[in-house]
C-alpha positions as CSV (number, residue, x, y, z in Angstrom):
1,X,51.9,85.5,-32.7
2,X,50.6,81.9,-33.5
3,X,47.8,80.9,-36.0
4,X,46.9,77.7,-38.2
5,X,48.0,77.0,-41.4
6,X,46.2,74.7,-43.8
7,X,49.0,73.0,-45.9
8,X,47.8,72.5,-49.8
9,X,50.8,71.6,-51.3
10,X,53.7,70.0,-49.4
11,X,57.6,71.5,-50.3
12,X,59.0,69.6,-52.9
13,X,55.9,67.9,-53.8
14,X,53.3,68.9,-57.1
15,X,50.3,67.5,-55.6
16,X,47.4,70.3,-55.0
17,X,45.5,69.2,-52.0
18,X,42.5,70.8,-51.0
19,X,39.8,71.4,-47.8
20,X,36.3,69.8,-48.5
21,X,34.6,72.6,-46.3
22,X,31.6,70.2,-46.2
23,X,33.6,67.2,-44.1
24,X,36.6,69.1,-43.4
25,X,38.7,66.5,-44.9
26,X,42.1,66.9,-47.2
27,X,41.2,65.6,-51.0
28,X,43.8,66.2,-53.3
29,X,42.7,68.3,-56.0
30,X,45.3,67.8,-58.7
31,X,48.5,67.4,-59.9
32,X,50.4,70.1,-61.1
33,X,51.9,69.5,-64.3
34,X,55.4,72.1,-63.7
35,X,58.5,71.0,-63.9
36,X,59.4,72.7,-60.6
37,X,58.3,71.8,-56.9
38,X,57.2,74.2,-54.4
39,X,60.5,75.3,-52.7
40,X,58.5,75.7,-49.2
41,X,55.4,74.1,-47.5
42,X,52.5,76.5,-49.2
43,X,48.8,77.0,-48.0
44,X,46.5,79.1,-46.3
45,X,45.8,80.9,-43.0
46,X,42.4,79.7,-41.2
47,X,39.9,81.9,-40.3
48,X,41.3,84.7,-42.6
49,X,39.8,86.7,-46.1
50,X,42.1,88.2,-48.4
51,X,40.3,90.7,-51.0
52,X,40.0,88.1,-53.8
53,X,37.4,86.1,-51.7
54,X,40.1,83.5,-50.5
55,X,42.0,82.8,-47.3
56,X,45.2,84.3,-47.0
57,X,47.8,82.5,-48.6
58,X,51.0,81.6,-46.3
59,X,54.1,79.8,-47.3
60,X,55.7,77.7,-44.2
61,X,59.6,77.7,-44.2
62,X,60.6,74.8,-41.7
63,X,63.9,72.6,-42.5
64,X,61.8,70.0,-42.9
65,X,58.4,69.2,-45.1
66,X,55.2,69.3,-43.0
């Protein structure tokens, strides 16, 4: 099974990136102010809804960052 993943927030990394739906383009949305770092690359699943109105959430694990 393959499908697209929309990284928001590199592993390691507190910045919050999100889609502008209007150009399609990465923005970063903020910095999250946690004194940990997301352990794995986490974002979202194209093309998908989830019950709470929102694409699926995914986390990538890959030896390296994406």
């Amino acid at each position: 099974m393959q499908f697209d993943v929309t990284i928001e927030i590199p592993r390691g990394q507190r910045n919050k990136y999100e889609v502008d739906h209007e150009t399609g383009r990465l923005r970063l949305d903020r910095y999250l102010f946690t004194p940990m770092a997301y352990p794995a690359d986490y974002g979202f699943i194209e093309d998908t809804l989830g019950n709470d109105g929102d694409p699926l959430d995914a986390m990538v694990l890959l030896p390296q960052p994406v």
